[in-house]
C-alpha positions as CSV (number, residue, x, y, z in Angstrom):
1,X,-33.6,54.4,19.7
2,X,-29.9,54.2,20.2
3,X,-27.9,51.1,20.8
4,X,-26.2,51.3,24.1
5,X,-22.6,51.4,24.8
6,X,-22.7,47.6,26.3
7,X,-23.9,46.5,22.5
8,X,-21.9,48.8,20.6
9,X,-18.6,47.1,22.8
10,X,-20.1,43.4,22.2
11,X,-20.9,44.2,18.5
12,X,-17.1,45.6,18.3
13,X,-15.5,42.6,19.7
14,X,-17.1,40.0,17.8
15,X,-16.0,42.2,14.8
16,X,-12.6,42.1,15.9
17,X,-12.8,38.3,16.9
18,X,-13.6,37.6,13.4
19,X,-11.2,39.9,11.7
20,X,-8.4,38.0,14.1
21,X,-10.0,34.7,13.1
22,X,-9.6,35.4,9.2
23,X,-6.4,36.7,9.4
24,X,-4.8,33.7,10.7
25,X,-6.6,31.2,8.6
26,X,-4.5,33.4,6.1
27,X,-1.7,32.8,7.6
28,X,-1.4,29.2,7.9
29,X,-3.0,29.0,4.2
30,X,0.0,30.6,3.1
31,X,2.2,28.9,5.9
32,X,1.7,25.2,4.5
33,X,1.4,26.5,1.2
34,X,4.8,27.7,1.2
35,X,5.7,24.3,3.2
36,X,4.5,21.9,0.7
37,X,5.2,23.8,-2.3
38,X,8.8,24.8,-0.9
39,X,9.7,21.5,0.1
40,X,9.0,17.6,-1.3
41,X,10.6,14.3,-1.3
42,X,11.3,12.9,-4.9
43,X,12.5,9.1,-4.0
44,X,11.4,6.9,-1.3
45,X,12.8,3.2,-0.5
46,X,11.1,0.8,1.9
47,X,12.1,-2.2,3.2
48,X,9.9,-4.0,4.8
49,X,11.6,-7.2,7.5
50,X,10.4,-8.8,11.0
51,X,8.2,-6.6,12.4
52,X,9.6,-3.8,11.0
53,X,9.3,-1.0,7.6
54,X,12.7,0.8,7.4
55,X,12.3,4.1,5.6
56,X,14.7,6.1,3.4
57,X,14.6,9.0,1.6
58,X,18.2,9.0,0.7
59,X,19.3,6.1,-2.3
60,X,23.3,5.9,-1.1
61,X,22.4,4.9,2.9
62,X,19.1,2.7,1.6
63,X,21.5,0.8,-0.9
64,X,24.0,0.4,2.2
65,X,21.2,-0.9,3.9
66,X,21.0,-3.6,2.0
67,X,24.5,-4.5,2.0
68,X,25.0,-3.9,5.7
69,X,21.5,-4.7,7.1
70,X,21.9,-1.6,9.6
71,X,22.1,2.2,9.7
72,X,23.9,4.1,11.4
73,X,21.7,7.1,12.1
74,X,17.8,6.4,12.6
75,X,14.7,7.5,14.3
76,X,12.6,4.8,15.1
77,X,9.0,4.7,16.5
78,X,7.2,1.5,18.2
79,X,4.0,0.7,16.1
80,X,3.6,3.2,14.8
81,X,3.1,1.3,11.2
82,X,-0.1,0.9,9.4
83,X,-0.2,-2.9,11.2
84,X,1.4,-1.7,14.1
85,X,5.0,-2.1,13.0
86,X,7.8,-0.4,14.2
87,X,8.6,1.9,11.8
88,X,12.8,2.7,11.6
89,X,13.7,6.2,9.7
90,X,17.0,5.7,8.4
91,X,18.8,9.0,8.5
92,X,22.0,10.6,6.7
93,X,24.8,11.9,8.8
94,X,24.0,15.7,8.3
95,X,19.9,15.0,9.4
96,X,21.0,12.8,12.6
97,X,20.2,15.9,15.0
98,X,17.1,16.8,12.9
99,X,15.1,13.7,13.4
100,X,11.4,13.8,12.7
101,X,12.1,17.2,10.3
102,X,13.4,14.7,7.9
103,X,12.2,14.2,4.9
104,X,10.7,10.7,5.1
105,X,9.0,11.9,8.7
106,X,7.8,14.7,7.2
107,X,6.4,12.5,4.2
108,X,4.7,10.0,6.7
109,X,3.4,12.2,8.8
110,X,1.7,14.2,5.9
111,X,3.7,17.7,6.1
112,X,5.1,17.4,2.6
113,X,4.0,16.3,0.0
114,X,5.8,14.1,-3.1
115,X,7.2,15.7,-5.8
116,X,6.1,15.4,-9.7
117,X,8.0,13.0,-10.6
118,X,8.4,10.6,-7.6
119,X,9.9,7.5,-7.3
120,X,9.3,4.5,-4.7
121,X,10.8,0.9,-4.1
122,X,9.4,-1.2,-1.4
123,X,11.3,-4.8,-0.4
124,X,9.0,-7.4,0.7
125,X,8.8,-10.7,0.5
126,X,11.5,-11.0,-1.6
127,X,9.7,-8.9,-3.9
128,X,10.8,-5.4,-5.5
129,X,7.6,-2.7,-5.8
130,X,8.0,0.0,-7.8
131,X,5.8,2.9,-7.2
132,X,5.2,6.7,-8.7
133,X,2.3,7.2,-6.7
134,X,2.6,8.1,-2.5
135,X,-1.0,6.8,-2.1
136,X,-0.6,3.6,-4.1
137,X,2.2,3.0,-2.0
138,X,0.9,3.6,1.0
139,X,-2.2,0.7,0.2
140,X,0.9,-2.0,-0.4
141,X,2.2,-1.1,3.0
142,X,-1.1,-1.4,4.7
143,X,-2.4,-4.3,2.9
144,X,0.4,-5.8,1.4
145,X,-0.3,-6.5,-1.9
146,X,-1.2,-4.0,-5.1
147,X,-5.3,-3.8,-6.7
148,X,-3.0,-3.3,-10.1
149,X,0.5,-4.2,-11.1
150,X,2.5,-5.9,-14.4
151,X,5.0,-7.8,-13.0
152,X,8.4,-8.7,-14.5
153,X,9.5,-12.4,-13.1
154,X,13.3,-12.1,-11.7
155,X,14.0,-8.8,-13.7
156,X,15.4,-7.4,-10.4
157,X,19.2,-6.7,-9.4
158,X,19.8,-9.9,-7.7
159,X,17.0,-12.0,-9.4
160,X,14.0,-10.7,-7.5
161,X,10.8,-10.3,-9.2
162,X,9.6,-6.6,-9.4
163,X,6.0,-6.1,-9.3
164,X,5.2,-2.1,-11.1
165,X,2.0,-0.9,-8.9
166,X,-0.6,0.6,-10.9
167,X,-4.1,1.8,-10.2
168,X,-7.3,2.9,-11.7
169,X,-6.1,5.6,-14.0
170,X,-2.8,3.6,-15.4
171,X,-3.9,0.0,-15.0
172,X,-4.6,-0.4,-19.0
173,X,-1.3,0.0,-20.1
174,X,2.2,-1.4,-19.1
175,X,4.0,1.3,-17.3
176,X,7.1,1.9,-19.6
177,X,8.2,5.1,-18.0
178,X,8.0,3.0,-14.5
179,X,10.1,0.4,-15.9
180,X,12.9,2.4,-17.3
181,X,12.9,4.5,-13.7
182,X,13.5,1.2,-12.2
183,X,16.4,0.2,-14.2
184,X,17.6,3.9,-14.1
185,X,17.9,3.9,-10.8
186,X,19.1,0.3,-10.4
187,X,22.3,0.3,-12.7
């Protein structure tokens, strides 16, 4: 018995719908392959006051920050925060007209990813975090307070004590490497 021409046409476009469907779950595996492996963030500096978690990835315009207590270029999105804070993305000059393809956006919103050898401070409370770890720094902002962490009583810049966030894999030994990127990038 032959197959009609009615199946042969079904059986050819379900063939076709899955060759199209393959070939462009190819091309967004390589698409945010290329993305995340192309592009990371290597520093991130919070600071976390009233209401409100001010993002940078850019040390020179966090530091003025904290002299100035304003930016001059941000993006800024209503609750938007783990707790429904407002977040505010500080932004340089050059990515003022770029907004949310910045990298701290791009970071929070999970588009990039960080980079081997990250670095993170977060201001809260009055307290310096230090982070290597995206994730472990993500659980301070949403909970506000580090499982793990060695903490060095008024060993910041300006007195503060800085709390190094550790978790299950580094918890057993005091993070050295963590302690002299914090002084590296704090001199």
């Amino acid at each position: 018995m032959k197959p009609s021409n009615q199946t042969l046409n079904i059986s050819t476009i379900i063939l076709c719908l899955i060759v199209t469907l393959g070939l462009n779950a190819c091309n967004k595996t390589k698409k945010d392959a290329s993305l995340t492996s192309a592009e990371t963030v290597a520093e991130i500096y919070e600071v976390h006051e009233d209401g409100r978690i001010y993002a940078f990835y850019d040390k020179k315009l966090y530091k003025n920050f904290l002299t100035v207590g304003e930016t001059a270029y941000r993006l800024t999105r209503i609750g938007t925060g783990p707790n429904s804070e407002t977040m505010v993305f500080g932004l340089t000059k050059k990515d003022k007209k770029n907004g949310s393809n910045t990298p701290a956006v791009k970071l929070y919103e999970n588009k990039i990813k960080t980079s081997d050898n990250f670095y993170a401070e977060t201001i809260r409370h009055g307290r310096i975090y230090v982070f290597n770890n995206f994730e472990d720094m993500k659980t301070v902002r949403q909970f506000g307070h580090p499982n793990f962490f060695y903490t060095e009583i008024g060993s910041g810049p300006k007195g503060e004590t800085v709390v190094y966030v550790l978790n299950k894999k580094t918890k057993k030994n005091k993070p050295s490497v963590l302690i002299e990127a914090f002084k590296k990038h704090n001199s």
